[in-house]
PyMOL Python script that loads the backbone (N, CA, C, O; Angstrom):
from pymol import cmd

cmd.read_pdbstr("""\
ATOM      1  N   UNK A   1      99.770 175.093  50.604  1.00  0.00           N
ATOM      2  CA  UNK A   1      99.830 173.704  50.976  1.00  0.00           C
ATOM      3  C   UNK A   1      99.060 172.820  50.019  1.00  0.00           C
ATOM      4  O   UNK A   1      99.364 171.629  50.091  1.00  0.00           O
ATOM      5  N   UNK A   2      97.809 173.257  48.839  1.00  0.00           N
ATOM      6  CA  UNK A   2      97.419 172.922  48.372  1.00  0.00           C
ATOM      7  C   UNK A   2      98.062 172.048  47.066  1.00  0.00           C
ATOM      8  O   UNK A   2      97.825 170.946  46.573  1.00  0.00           O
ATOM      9  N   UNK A   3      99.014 173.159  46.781  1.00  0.00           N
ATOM     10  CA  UNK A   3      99.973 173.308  45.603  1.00  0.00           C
ATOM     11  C   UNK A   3     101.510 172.374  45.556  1.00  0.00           C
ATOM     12  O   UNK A   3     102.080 171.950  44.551  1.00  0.00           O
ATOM     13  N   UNK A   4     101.916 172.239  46.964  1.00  0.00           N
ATOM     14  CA  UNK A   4     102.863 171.358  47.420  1.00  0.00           C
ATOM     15  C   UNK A   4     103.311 170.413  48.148  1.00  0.00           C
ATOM     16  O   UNK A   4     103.686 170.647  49.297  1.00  0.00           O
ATOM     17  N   UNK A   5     103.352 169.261  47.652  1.00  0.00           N
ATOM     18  CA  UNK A   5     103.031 168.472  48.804  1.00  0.00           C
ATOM     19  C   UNK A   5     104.228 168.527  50.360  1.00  0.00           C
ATOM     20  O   UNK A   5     103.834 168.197  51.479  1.00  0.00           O
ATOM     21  N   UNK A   6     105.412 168.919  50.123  1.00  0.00           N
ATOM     22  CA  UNK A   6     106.141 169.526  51.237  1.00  0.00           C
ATOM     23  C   UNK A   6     105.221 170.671  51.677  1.00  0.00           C
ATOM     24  O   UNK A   6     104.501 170.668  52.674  1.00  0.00           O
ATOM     25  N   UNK A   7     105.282 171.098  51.282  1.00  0.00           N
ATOM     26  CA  UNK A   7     104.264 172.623  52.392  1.00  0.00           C
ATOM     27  C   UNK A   7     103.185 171.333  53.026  1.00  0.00           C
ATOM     28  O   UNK A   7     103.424 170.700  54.055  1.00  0.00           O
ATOM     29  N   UNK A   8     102.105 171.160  52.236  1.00  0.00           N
ATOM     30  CA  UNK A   8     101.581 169.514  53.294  1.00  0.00           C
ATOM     31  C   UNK A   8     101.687 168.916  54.250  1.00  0.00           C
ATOM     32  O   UNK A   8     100.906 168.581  55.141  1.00  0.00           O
ATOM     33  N   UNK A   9     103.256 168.696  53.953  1.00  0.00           N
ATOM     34  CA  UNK A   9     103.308 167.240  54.585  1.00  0.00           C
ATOM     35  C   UNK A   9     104.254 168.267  55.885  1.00  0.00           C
ATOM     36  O   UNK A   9     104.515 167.761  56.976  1.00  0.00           O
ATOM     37  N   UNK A  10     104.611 169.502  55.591  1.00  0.00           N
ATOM     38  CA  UNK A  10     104.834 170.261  57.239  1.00  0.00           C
ATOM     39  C   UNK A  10     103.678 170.997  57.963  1.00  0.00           C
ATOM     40  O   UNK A  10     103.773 171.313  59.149  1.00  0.00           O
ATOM     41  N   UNK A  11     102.569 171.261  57.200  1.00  0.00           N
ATOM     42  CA  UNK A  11     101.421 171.627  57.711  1.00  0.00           C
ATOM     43  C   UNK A  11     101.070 170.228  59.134  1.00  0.00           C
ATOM     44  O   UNK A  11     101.070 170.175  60.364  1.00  0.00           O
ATOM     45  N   UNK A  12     100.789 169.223  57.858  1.00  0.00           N
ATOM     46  CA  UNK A  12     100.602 168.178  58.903  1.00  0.00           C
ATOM     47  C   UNK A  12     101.282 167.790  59.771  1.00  0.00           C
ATOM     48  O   UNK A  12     100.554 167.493  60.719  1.00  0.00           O
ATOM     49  N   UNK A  13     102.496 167.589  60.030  1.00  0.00           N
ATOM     50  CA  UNK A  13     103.353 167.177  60.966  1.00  0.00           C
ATOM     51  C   UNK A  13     103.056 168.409  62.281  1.00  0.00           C
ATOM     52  O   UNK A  13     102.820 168.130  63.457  1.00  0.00           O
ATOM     53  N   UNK A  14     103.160 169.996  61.601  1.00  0.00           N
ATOM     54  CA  UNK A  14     102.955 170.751  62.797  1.00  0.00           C
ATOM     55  C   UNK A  14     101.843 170.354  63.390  1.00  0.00           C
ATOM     56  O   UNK A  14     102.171 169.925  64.496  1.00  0.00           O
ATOM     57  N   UNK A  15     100.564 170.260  63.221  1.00  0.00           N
ATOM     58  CA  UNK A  15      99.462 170.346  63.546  1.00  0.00           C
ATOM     59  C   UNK A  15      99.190 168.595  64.055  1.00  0.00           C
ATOM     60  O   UNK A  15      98.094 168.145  64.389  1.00  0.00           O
ATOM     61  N   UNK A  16     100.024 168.093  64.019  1.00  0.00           N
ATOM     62  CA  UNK A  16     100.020 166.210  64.602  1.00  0.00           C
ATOM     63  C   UNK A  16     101.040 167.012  65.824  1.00  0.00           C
ATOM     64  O   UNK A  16     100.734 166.501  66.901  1.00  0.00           O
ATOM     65  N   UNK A  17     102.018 167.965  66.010  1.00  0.00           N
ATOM     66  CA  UNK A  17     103.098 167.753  67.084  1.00  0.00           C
ATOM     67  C   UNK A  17     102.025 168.668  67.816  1.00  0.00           C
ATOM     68  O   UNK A  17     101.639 168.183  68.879  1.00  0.00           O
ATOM     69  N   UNK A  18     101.455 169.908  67.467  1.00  0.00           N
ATOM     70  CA  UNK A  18     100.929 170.802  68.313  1.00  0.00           C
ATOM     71  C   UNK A  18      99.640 169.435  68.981  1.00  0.00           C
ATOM     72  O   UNK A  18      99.106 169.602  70.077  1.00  0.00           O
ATOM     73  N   UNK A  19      99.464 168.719  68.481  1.00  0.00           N
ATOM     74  CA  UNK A  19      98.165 168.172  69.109  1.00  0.00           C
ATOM     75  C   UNK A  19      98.774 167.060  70.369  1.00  0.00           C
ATOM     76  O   UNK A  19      98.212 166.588  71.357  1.00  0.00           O
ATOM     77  N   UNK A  20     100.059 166.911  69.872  1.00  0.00           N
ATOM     78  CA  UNK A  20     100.708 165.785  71.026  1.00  0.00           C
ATOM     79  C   UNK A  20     100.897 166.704  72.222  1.00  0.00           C
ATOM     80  O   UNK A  20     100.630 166.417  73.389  1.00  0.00           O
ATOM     81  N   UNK A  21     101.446 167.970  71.722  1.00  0.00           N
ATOM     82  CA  UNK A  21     101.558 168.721  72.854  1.00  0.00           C
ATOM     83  C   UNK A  21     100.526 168.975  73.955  1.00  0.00           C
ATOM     84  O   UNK A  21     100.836 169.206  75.124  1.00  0.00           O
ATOM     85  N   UNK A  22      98.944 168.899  73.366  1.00  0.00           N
ATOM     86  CA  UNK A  22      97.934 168.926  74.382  1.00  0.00           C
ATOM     87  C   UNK A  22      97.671 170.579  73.656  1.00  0.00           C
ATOM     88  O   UNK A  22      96.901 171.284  74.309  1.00  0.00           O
ATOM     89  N   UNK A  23      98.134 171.074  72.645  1.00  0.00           N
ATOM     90  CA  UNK A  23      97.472 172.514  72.107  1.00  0.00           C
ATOM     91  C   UNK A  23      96.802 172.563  70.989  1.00  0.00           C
ATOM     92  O   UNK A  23      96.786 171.731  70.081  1.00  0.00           O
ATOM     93  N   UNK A  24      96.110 173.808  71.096  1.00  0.00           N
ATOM     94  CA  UNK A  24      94.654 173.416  69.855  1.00  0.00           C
ATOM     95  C   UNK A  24      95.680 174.649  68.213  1.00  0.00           C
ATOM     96  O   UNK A  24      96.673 175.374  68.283  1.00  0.00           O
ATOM     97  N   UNK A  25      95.042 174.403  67.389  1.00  0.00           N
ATOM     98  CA  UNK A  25      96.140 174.908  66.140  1.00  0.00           C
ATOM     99  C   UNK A  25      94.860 175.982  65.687  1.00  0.00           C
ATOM    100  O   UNK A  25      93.654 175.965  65.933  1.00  0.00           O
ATOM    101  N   UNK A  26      95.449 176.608  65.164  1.00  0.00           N
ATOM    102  CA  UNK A  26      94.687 178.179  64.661  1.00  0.00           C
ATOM    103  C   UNK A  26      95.306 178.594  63.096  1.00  0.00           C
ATOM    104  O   UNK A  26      96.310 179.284  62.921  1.00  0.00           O
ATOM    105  N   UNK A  27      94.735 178.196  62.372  1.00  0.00           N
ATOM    106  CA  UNK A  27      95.313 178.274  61.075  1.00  0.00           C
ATOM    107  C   UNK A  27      94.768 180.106  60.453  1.00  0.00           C
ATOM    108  O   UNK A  27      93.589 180.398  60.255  1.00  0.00           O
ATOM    109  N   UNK A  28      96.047 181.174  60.236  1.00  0.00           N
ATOM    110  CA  UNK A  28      95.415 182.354  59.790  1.00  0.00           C
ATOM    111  C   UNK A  28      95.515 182.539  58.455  1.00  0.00           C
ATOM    112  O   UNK A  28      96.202 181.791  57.760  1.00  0.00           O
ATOM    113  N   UNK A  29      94.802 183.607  57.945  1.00  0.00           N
ATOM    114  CA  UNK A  29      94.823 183.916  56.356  1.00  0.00           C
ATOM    115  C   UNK A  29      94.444 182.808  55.713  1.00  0.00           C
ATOM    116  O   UNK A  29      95.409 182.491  55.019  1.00  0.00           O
ATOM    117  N   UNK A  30      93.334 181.828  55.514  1.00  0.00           N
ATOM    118  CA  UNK A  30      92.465 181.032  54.937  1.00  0.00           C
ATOM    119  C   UNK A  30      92.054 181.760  53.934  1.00  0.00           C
ATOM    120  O   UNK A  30      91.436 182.633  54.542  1.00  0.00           O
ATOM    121  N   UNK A  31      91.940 182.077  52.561  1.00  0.00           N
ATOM    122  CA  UNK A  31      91.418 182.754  51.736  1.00  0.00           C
ATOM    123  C   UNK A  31      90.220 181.642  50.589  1.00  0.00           C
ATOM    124  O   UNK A  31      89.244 182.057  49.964  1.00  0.00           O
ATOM    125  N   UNK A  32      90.593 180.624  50.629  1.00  0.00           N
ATOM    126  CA  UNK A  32      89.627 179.683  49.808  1.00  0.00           C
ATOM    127  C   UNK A  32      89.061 178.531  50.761  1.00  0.00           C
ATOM    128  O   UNK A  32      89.403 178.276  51.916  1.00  0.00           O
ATOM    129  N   UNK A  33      87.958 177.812  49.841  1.00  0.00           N
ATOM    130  CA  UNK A  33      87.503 176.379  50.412  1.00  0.00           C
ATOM    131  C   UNK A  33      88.185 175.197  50.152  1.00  0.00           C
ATOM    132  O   UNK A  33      87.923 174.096  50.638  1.00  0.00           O
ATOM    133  N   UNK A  34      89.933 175.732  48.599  1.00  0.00           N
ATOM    134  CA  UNK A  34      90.129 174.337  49.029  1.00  0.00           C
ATOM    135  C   UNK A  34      91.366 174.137  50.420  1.00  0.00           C
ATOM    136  O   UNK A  34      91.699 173.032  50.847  1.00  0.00           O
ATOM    137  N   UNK A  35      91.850 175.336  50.901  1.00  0.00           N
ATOM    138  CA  UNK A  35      92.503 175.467  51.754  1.00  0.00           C
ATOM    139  C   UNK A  35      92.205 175.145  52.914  1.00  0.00           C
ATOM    140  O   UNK A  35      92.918 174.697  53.812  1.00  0.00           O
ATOM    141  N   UNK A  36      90.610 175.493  52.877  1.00  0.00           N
ATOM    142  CA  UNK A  36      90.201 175.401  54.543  1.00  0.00           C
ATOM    143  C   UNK A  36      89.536 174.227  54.223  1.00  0.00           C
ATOM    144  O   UNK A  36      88.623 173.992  55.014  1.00  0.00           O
ATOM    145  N   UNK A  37      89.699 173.253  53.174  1.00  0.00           N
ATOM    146  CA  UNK A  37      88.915 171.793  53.284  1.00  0.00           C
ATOM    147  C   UNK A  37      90.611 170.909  53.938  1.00  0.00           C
ATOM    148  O   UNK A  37      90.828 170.231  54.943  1.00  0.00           O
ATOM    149  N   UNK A  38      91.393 171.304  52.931  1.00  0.00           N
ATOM    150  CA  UNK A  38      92.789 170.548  53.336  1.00  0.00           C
ATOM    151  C   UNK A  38      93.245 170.523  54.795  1.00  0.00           C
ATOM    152  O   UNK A  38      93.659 169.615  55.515  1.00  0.00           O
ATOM    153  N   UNK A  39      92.978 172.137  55.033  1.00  0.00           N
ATOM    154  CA  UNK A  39      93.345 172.283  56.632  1.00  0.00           C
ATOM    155  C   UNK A  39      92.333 171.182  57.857  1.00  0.00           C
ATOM    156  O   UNK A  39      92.638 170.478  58.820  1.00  0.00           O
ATOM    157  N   UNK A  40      91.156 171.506  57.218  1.00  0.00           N
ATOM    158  CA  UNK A  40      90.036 170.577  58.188  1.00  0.00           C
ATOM    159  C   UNK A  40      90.462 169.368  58.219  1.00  0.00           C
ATOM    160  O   UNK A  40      90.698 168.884  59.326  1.00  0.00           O
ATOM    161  N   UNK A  41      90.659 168.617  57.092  1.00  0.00           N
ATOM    162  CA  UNK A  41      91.175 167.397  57.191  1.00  0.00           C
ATOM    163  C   UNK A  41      92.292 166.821  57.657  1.00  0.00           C
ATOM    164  O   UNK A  41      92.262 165.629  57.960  1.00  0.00           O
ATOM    165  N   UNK A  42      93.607 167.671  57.807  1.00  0.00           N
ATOM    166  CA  UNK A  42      94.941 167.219  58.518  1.00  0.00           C
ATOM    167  C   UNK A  42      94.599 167.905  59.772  1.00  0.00           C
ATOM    168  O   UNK A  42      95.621 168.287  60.341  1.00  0.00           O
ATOM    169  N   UNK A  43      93.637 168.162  60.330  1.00  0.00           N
ATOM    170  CA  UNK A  43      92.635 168.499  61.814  1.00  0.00           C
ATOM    171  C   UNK A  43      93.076 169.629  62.658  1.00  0.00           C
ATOM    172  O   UNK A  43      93.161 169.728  63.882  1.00  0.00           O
ATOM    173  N   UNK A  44      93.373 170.573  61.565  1.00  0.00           N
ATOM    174  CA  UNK A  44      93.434 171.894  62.192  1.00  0.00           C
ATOM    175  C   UNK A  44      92.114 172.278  63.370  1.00  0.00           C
ATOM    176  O   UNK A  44      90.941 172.125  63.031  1.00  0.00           O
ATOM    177  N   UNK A  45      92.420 172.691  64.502  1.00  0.00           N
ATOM    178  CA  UNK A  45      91.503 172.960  65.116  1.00  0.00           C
ATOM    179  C   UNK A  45      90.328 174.257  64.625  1.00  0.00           C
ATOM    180  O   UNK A  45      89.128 173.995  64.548  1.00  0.00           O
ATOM    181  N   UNK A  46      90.834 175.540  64.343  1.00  0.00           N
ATOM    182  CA  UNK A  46      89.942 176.322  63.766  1.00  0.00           C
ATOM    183  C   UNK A  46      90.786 177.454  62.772  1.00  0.00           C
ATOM    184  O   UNK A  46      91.994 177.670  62.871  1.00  0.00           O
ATOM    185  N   UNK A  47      90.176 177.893  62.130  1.00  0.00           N
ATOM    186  CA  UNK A  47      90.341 179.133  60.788  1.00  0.00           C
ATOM    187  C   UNK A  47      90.151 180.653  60.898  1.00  0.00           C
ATOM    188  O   UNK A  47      89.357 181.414  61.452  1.00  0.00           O
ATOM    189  N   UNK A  48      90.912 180.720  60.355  1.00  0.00           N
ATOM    190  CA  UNK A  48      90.530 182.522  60.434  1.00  0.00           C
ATOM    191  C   UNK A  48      90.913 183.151  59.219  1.00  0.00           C
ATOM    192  O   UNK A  48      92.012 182.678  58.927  1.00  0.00           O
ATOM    193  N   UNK A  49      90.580 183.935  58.412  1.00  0.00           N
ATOM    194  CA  UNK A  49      91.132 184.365  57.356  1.00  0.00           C
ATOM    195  C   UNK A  49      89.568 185.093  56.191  1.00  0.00           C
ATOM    196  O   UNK A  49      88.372 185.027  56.475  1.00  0.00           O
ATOM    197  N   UNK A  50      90.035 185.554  55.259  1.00  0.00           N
ATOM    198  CA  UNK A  50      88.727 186.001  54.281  1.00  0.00           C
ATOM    199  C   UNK A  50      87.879 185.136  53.946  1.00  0.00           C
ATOM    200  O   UNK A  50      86.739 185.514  53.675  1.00  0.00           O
ATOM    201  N   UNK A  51      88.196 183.854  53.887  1.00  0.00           N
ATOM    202  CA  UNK A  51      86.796 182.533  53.398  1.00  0.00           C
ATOM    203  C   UNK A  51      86.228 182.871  54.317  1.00  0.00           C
ATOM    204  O   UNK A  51      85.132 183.339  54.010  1.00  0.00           O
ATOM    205  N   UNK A  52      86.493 182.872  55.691  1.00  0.00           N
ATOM    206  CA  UNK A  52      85.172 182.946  56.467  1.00  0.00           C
ATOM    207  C   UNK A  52      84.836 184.212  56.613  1.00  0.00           C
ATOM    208  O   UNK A  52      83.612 184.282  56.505  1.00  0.00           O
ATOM    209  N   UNK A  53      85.352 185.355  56.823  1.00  0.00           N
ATOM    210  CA  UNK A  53      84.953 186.549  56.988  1.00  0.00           C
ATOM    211  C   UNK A  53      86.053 187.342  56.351  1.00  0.00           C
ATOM    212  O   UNK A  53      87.069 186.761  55.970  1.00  0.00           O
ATOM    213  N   UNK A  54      85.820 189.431  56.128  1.00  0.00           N
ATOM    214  CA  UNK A  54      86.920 189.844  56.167  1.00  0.00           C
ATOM    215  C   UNK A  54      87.165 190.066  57.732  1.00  0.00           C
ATOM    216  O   UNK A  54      86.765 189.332  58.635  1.00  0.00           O
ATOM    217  N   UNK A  55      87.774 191.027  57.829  1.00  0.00           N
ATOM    218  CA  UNK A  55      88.076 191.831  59.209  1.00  0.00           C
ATOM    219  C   UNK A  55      87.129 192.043  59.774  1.00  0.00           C
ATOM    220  O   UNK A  55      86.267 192.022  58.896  1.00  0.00           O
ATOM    221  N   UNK A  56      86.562 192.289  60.887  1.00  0.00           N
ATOM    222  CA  UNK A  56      85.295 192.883  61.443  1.00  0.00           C
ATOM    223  C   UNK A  56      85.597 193.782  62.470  1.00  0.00           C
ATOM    224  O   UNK A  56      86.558 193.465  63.171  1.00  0.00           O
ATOM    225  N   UNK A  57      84.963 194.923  62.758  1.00  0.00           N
ATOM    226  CA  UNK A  57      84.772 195.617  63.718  1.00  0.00           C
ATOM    227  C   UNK A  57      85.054 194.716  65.379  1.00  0.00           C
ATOM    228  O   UNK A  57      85.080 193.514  65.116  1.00  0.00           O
ATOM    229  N   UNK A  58      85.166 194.842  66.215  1.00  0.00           N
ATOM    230  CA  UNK A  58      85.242 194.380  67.585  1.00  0.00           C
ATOM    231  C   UNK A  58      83.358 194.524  68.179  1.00  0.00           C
ATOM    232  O   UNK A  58      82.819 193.862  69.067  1.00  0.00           O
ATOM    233  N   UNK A  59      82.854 195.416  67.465  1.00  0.00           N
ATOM    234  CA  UNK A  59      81.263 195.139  68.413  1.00  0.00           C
ATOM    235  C   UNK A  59      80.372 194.308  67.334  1.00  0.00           C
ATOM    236  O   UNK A  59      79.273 193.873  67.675  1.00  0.00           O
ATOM    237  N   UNK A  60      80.942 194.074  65.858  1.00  0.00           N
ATOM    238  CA  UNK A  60      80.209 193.163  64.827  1.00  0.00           C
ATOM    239  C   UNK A  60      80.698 191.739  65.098  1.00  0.00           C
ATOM    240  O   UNK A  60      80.357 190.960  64.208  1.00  0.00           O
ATOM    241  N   UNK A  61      81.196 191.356  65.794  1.00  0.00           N
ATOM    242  CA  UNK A  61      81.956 189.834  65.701  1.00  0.00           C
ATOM    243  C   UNK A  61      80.762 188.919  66.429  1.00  0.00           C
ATOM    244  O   UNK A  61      80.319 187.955  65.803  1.00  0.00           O
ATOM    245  N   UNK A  62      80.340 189.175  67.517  1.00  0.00           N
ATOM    246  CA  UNK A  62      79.271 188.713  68.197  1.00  0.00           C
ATOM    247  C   UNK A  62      78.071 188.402  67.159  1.00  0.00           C
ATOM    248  O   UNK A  62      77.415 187.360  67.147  1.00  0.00           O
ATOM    249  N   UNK A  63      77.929 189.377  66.392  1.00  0.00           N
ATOM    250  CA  UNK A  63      76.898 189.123  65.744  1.00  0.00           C
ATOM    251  C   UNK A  63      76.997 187.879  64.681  1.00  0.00           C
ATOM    252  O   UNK A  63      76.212 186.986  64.363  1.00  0.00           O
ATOM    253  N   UNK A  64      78.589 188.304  64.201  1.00  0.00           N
ATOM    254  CA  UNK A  64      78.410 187.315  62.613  1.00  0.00           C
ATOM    255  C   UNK A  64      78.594 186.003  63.465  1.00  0.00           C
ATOM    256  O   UNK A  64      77.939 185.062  63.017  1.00  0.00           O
ATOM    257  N   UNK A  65      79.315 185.735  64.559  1.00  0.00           N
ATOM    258  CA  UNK A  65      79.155 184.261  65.180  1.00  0.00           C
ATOM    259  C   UNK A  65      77.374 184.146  65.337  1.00  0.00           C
ATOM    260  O   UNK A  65      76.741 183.478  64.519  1.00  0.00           O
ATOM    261  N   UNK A  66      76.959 184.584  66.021  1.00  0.00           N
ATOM    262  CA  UNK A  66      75.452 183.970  66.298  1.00  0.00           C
ATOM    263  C   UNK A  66      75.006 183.894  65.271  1.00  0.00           C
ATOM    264  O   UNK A  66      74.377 182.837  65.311  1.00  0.00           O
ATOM    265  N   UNK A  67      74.857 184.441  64.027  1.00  0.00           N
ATOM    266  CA  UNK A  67      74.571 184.256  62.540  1.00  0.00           C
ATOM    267  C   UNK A  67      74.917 183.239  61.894  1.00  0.00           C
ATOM    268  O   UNK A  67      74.025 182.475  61.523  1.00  0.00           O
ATOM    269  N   UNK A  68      76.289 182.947  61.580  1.00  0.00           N
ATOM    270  CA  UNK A  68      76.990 181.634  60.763  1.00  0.00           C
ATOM    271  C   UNK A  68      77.553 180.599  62.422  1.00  0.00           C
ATOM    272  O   UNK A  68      78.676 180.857  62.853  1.00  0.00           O
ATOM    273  N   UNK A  69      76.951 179.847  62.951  1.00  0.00           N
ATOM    274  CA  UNK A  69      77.970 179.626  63.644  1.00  0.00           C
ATOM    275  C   UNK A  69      79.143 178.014  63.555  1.00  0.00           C
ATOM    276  O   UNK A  69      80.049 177.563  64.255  1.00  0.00           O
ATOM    277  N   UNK A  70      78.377 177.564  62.159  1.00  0.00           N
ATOM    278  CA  UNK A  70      79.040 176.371  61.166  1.00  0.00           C
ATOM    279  C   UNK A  70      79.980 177.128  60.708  1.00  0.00           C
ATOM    280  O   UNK A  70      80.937 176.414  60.408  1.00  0.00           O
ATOM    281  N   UNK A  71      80.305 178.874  60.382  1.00  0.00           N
ATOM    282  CA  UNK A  71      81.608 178.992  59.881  1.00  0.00           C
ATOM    283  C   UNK A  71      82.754 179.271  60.581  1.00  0.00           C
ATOM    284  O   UNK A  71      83.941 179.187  60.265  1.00  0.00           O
ATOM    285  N   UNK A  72      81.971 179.761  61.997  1.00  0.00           N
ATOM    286  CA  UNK A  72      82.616 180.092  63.088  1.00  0.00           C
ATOM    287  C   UNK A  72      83.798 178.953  63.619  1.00  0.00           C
ATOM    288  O   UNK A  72      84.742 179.511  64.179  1.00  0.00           O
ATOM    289  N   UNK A  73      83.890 177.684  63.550  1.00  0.00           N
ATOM    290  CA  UNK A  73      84.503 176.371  63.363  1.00  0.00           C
ATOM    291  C   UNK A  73      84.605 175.610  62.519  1.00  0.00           C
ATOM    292  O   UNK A  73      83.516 175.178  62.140  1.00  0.00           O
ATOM    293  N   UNK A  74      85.453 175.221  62.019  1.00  0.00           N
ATOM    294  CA  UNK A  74      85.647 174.582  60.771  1.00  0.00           C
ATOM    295  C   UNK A  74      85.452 172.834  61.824  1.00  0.00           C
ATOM    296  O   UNK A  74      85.531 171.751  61.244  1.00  0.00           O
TER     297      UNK A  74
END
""", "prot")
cmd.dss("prot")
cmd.show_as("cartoon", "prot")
cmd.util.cbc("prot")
cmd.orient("prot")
């Protein structure tokens, strides 16, 4: 989406209709900051992908939230 402004300009439109709908947007596979700056700004609700973490175990997740919890939400 960075790279095109059609990929953009449907990022945004989804994430303007999901919000009319009354639903929160979950953007996956985030791999950079300028992706997850673009996403923050057309107001993706939250991120998931390698910028913020890789994969984690199911009993490590607790931890890296109480640790970072500014990355935990974009």
């Amino acid at each position: 989406m960075t790279d095109d402004r059609v990929d953009a300009a449907v990022v945004g439109y989804t994430v303007r209709l999901a919000h009319e709908l009354g639903l929160r947007v979950v953007a996956e596979g985030v791999e950079d900051a300028e992706v997850y700056r673009a996403l923050r700004d057309t107001g993706c609700d939250a991120i998931q992908g390698n910028f913020i973490s890789a994969a984690l175990p199911a009993d490590e997740v607790g931890a890296f939230v109480a640790k970072k919890p500014e990355t935990a939400r974009p």
